[in-house]
C-alpha positions in Angstrom: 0.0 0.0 0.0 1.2 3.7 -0.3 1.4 6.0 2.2 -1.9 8.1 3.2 -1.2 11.9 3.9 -4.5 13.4 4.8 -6.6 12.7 2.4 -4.8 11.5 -0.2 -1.9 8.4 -1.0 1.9 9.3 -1.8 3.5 7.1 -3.8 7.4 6.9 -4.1 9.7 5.7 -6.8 13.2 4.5 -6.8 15.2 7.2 -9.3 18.6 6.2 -11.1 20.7 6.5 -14.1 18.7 4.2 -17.3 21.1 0.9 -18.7 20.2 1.9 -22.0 21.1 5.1 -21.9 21.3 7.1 -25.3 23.7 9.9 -23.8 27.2 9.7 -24.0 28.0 12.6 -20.7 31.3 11.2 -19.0 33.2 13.4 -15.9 36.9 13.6 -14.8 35.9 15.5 -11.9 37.2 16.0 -8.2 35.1 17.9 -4.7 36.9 21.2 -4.1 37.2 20.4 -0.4 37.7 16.7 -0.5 36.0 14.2 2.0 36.0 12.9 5.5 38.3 10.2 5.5 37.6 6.8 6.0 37.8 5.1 9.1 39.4 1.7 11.3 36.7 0.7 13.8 38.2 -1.2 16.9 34.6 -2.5 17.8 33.4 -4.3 14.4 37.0 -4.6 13.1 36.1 -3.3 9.7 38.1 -0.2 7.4 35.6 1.5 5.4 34.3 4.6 3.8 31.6 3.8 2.1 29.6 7.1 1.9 28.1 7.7 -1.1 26.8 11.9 -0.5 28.2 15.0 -1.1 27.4 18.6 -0.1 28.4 20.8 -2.6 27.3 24.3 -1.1 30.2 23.4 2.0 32.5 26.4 1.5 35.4 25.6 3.8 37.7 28.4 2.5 37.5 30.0 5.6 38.2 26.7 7.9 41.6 26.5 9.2 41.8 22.3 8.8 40.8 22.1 5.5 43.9 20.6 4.1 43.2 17.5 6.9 40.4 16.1 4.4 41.8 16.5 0.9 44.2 13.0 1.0 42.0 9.7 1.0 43.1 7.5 4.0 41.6 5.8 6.8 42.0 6.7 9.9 41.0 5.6 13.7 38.3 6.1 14.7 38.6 8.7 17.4 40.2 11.2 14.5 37.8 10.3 12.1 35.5 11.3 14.9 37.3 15.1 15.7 37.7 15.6 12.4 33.5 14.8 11.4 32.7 17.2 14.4 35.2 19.9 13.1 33.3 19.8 9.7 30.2 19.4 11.0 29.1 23.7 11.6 29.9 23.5 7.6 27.5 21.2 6.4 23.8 21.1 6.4 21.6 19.9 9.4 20.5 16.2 9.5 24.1 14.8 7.3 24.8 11.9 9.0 28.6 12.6 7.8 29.5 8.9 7.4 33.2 8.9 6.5 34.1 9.5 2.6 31.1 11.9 2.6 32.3 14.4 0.3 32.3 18.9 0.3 32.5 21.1 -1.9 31.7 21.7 -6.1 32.2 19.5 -8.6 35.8 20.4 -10.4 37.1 18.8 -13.2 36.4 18.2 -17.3 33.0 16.8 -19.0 33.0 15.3 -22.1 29.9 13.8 -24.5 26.3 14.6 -24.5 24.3 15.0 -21.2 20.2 14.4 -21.0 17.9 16.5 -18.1 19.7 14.1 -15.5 22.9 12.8 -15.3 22.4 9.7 -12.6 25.2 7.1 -13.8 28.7 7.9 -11.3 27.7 6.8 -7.5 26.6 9.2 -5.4 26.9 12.3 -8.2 23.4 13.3 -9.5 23.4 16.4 -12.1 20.9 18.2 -13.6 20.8 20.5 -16.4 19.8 24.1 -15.0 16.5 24.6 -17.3 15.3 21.1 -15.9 16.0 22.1 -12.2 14.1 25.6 -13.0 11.6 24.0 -15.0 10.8 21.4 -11.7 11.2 24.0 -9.1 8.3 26.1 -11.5 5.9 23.1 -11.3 6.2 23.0 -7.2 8.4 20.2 -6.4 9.9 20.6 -3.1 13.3 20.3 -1.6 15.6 21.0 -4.6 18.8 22.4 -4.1 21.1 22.6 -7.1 24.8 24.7 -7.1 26.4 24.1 -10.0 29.2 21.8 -11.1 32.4 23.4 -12.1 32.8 21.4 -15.2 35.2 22.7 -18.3 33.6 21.1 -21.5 35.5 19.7 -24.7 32.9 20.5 -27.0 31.2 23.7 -28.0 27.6 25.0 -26.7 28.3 22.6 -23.4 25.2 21.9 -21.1 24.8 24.1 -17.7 24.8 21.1 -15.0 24.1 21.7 -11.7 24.2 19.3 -9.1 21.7 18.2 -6.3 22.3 18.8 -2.4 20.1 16.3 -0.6 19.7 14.7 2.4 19.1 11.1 3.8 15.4 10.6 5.0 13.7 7.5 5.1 14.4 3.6 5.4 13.9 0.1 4.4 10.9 -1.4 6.0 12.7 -4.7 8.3 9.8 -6.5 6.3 12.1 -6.5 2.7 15.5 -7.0 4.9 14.6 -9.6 7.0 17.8 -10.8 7.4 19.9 -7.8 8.0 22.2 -7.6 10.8 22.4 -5.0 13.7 24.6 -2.2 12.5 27.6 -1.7 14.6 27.6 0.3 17.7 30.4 2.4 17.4 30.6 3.2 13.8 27.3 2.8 12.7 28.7 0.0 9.4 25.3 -1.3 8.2 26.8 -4.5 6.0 24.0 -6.1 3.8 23.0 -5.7 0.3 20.1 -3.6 -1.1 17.2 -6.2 -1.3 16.2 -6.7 -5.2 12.3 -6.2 -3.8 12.4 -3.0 -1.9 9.5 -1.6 0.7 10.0 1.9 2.6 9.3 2.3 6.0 6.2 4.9 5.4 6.7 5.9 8.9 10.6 7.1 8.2 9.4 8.7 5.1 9.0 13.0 4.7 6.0 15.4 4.1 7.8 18.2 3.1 10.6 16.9 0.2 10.2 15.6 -3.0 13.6 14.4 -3.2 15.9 12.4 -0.9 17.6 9.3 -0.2 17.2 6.8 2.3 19.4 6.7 5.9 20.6 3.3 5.5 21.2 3.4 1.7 22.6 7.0 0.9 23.0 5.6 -2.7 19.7 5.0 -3.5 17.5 7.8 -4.8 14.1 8.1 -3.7 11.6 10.7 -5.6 7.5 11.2 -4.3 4.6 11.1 -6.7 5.0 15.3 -7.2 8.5 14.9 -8.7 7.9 11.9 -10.8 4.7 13.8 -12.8 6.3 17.2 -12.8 9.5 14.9 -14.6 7.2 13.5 -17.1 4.9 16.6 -17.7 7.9 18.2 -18.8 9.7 15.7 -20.7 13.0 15.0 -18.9 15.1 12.5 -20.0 17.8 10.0 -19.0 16.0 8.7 -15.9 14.8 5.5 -14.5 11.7 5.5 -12.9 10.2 2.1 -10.4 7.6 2.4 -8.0 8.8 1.4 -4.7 6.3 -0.2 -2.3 5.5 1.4 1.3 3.8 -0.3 4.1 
């Protein structure tokens, strides 16, 4: 069933880059202020950075540290810890700032031809500027784009701007049944995205058409609102599912 808000039902739809993809758009690109670094958990034992979001309005020009997250590394976990609560006054309210989480704008070259979304590189989700305006016009909520310092190859180049959001809902324990607790200390989650997904319609927001989930930052998760303002205008080079919420 979908969620009931008032008087009506919400349905929500599981967004990504299409396989068959006619476009060509490829990026050589870097964040401007690099990323939290990865991290050596002495309670699970593990070494990972597996965050797949990035804030691209964090300006941290100002911030006296900033060289401390431009090399990749992992580190223990009581400096990965200082150095996520240095960052944190930068970034917006409710990251979860798992480590690799990424700051800064997009830098680097683009090359080929780019549709309304560019979905197809992790955790990097670009738009083209009249698609972002035209959405915004037609009332879908929550977007904020900043846009991608990209140097193009080709003449007449595409305007990309790039998403900012932030992790909101979660899998319903129905479609993960056999999921293990996360760890304590570090918060590693360690199972694979189901292949039959339900949200949890209780974790899910009233006031965003845009997000991804808490405990999959690399899944994109759009509401009813977005999905027919996407298709009343005609944007392209985006997978669209229905997602099931109980």
């Amino acid at each position: 069933m979908e969620e009931c808000r008032g008087d009506a039902f919400v349905k929500f739809y599981r967004l990504k880059g299409p396989r068959d993809s006619t476009y060509t758009g490829d990026l050589d690109a870097r964040r401007m202020w690099g990323a939290l670094p990865g991290l050596r958990c002495p309670e699970c034992g593990a070494t990972w950075a597996g965050a797949a979001t990035a804030f691209p309005s964090v300006d941290l020009s100002s911030f006296d540290e900033r060289e401390a997250y431009v090399k990749a590394r992992p580190e223990p976990f009581e400096e990965f810890a200082r150095l996520r609560e240095l960052v944190r006054p930068f970034v917006p309210s409710g990251a979860q700032l798992l480590p690799g989480t990424a700051f800064g704008a997009l830098v680097g070259i683009a090359d080929g031809t780019f549709g309304a979304f560019f979905l197809h590189l992790g955790g990097i989700r670009l738009i083209r500027r009249e698609a972002l305006e035209g959405l915004q016009a037609e009332g879908v909520r929550g977007l904020r784009g900043f846009r991608a310092q990209l140097l193009f190859r080709q003449d007449n180049p595409p305007e990309l701007w790039e998403l900012e959001l932030l992790p909101r809902g979660r899998l319903h324990p129905e479609c993960t049944p056999e999921r293990p607790p996360a760890c304590l200390l570090c918060g590693r989650d360690s199972f694979c995205f189901p292949d039959e997904p339900i949200l949890d319609a209780a974790s899910l927001p009233a006031d965003t058409d845009l997000f991804v989930l808490r405990d999959f930052e690399t899944i994109l998760i759009g509401t009813e609102r977005f999905v027919d303002a996407v298709r009343r205008l005609g944007l392209d080079d985006i997978d669209i599912r229905e997602v099931p919420v109980r």
